[in-house]
N, CA, C and O atoms as a Maestro MAE file, in Angstrom:
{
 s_m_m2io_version
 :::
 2.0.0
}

f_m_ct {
 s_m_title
 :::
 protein
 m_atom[132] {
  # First column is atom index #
  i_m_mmod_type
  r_m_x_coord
  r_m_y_coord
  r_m_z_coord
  i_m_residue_number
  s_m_chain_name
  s_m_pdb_residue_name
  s_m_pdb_atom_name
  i_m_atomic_number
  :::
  1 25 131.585 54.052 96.601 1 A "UNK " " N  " 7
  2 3 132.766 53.200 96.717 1 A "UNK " " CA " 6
  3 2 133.473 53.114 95.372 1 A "UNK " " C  " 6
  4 15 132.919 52.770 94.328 1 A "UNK " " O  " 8
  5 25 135.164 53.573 95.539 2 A "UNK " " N  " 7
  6 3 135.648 53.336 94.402 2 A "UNK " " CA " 6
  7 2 136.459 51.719 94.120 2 A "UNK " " C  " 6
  8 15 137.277 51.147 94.840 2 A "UNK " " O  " 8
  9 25 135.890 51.306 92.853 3 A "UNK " " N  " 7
  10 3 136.733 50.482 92.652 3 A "UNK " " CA " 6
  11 2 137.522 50.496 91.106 3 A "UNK " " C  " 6
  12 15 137.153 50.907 90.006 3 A "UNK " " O  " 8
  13 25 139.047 49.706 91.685 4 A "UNK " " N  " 7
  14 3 139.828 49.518 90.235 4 A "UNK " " CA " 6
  15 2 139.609 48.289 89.775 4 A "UNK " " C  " 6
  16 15 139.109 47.631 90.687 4 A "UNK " " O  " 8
  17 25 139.721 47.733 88.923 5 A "UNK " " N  " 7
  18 3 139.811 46.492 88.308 5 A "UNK " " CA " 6
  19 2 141.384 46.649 87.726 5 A "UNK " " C  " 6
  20 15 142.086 47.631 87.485 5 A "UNK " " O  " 8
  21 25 141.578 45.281 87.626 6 A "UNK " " N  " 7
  22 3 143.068 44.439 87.219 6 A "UNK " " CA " 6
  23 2 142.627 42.865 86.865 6 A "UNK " " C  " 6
  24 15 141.834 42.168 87.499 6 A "UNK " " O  " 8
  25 25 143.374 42.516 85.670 7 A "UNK " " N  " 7
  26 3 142.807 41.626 85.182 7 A "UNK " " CA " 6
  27 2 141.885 40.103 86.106 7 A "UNK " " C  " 6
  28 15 142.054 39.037 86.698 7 A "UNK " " O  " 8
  29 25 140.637 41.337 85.490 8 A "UNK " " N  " 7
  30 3 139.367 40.006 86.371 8 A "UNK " " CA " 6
  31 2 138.622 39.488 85.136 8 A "UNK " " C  " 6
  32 15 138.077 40.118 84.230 8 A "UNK " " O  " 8
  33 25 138.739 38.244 85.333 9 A "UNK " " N  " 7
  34 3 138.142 37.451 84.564 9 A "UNK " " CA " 6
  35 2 136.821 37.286 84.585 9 A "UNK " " C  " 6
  36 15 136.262 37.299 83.488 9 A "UNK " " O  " 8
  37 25 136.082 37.114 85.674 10 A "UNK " " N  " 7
  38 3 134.595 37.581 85.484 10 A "UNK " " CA " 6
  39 2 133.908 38.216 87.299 10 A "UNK " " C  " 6
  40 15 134.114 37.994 88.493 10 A "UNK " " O  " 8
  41 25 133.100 39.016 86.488 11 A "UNK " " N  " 7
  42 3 132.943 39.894 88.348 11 A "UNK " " CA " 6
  43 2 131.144 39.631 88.107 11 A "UNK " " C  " 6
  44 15 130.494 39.984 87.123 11 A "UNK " " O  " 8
  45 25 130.452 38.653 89.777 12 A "UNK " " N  " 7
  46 3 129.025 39.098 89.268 12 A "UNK " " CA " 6
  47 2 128.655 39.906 90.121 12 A "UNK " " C  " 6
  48 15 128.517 39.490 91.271 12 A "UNK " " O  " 8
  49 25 128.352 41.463 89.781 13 A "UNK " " N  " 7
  50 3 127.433 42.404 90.510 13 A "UNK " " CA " 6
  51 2 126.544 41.851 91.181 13 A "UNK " " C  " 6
  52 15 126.688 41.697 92.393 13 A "UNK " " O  " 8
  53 25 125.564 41.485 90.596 14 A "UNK " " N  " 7
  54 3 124.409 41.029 90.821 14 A "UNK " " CA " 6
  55 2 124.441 40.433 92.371 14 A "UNK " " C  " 6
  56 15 123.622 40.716 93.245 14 A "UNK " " O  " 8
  57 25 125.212 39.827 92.463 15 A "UNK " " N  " 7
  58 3 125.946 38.783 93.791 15 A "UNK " " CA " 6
  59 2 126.507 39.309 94.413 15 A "UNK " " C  " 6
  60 15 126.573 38.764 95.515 15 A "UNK " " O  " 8
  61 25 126.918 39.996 94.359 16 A "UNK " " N  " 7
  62 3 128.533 40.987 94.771 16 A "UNK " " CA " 6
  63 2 129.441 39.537 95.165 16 A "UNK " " C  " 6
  64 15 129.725 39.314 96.342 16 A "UNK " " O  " 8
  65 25 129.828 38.655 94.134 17 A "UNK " " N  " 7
  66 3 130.830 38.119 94.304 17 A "UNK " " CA " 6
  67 2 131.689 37.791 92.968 17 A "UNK " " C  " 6
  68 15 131.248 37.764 91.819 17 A "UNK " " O  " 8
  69 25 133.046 37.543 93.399 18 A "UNK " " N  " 7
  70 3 134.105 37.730 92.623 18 A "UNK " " CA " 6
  71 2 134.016 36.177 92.415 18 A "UNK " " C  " 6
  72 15 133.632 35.427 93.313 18 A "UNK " " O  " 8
  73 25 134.413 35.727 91.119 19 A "UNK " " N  " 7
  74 3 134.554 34.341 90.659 19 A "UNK " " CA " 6
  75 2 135.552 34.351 89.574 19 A "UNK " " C  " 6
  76 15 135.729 35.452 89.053 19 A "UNK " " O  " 8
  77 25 136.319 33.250 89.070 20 A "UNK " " N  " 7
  78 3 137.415 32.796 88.007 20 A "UNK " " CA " 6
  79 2 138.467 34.014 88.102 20 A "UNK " " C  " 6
  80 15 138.771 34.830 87.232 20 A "UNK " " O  " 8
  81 25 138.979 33.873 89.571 21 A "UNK " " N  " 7
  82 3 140.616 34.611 89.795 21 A "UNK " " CA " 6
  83 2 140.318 35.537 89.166 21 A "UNK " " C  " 6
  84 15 140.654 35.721 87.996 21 A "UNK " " O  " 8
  85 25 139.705 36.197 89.773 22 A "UNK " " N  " 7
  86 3 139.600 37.964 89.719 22 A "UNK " " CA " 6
  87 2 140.826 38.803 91.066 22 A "UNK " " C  " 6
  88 15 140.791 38.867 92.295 22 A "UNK " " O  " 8
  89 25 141.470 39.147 90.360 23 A "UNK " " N  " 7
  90 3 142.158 40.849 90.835 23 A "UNK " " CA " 6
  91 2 141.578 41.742 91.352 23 A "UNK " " C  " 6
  92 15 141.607 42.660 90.532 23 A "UNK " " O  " 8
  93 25 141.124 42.015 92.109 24 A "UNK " " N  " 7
  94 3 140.025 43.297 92.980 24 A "UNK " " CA " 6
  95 2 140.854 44.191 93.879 24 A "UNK " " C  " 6
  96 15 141.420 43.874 94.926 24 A "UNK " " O  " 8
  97 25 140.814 45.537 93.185 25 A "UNK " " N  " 7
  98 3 141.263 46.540 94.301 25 A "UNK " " CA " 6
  99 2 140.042 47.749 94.921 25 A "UNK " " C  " 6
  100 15 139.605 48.734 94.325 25 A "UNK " " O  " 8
  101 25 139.660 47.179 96.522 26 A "UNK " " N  " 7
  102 3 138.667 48.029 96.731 26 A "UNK " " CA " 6
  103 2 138.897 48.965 97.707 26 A "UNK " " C  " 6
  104 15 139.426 48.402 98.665 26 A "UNK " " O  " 8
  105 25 138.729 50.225 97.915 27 A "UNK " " N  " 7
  106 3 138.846 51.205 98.973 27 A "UNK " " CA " 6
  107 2 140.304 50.853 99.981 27 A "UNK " " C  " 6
  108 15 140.293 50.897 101.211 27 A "UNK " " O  " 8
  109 25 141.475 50.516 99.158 28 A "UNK " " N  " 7
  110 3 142.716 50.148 99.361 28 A "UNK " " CA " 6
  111 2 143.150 48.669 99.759 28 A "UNK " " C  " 6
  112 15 144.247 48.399 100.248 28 A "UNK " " O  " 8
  113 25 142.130 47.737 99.480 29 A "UNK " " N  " 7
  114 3 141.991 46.242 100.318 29 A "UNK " " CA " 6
  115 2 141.848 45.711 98.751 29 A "UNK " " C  " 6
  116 15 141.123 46.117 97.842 29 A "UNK " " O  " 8
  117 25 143.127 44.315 98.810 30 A "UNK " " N  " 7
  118 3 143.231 44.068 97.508 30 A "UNK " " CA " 6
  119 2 142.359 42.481 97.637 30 A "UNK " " C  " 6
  120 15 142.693 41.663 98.495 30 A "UNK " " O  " 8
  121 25 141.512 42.286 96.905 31 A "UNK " " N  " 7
  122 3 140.829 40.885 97.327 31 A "UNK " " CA " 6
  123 2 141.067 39.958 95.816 31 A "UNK " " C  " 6
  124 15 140.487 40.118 94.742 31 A "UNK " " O  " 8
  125 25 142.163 38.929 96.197 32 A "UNK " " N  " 7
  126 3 142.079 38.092 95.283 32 A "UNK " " CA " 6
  127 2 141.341 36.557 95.603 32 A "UNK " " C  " 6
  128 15 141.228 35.950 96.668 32 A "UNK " " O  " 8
  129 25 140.949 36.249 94.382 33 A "UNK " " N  " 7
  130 3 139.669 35.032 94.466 33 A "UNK " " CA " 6
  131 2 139.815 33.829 93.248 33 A "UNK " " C  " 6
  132 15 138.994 32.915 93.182 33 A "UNK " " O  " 8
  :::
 }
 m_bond[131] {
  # First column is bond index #
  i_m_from
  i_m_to
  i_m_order
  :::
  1 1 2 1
  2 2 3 1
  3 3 4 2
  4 3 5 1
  5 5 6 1
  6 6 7 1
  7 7 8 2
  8 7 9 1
  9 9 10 1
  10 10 11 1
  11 11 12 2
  12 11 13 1
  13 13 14 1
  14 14 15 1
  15 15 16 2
  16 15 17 1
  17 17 18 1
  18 18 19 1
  19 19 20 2
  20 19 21 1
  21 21 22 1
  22 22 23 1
  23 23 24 2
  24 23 25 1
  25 25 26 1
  26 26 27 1
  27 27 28 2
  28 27 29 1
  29 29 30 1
  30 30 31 1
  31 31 32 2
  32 31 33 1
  33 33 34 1
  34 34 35 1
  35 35 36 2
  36 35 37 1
  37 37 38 1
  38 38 39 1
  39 39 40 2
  40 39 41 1
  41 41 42 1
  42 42 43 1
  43 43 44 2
  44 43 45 1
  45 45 46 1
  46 46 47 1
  47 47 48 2
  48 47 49 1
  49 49 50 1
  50 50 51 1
  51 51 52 2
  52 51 53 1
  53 53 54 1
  54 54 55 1
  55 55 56 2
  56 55 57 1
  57 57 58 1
  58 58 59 1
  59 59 60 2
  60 59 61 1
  61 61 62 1
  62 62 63 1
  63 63 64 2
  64 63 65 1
  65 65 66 1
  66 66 67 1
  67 67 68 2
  68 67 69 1
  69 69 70 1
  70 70 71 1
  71 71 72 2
  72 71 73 1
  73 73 74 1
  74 74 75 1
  75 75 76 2
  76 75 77 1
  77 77 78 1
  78 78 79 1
  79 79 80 2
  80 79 81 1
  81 81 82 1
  82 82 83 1
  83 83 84 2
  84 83 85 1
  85 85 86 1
  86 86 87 1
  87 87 88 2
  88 87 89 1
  89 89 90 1
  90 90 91 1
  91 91 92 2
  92 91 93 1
  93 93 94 1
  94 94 95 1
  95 95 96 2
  96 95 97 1
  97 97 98 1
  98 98 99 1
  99 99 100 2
  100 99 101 1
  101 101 102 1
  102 102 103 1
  103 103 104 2
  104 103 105 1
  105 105 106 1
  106 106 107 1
  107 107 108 2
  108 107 109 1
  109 109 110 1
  110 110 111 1
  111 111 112 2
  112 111 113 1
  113 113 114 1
  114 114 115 1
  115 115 116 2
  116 115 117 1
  117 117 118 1
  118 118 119 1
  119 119 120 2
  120 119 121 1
  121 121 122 1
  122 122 123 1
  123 123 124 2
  124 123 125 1
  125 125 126 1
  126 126 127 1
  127 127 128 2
  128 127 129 1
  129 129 130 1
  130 130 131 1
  131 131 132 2
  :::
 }
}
């Protein structure tokens, strides 16, 4: 799976979750948080 980043403030792998208004562009699905 490719992913881009755009200004993310913090990403936890570990979790696979996005936290503090992260920008996420994944496999064309843009997930903001």
């Amino acid at each position: 799976m490719s992913i881009l980043y755009k200004n993310i403030n913090y990403l936890d792998l570990e979790n696979e979750k996005i936290i503090e208004g992260a920008d996420i562009f994944i496999e064309g699905n843009l997930i903001k948080k």
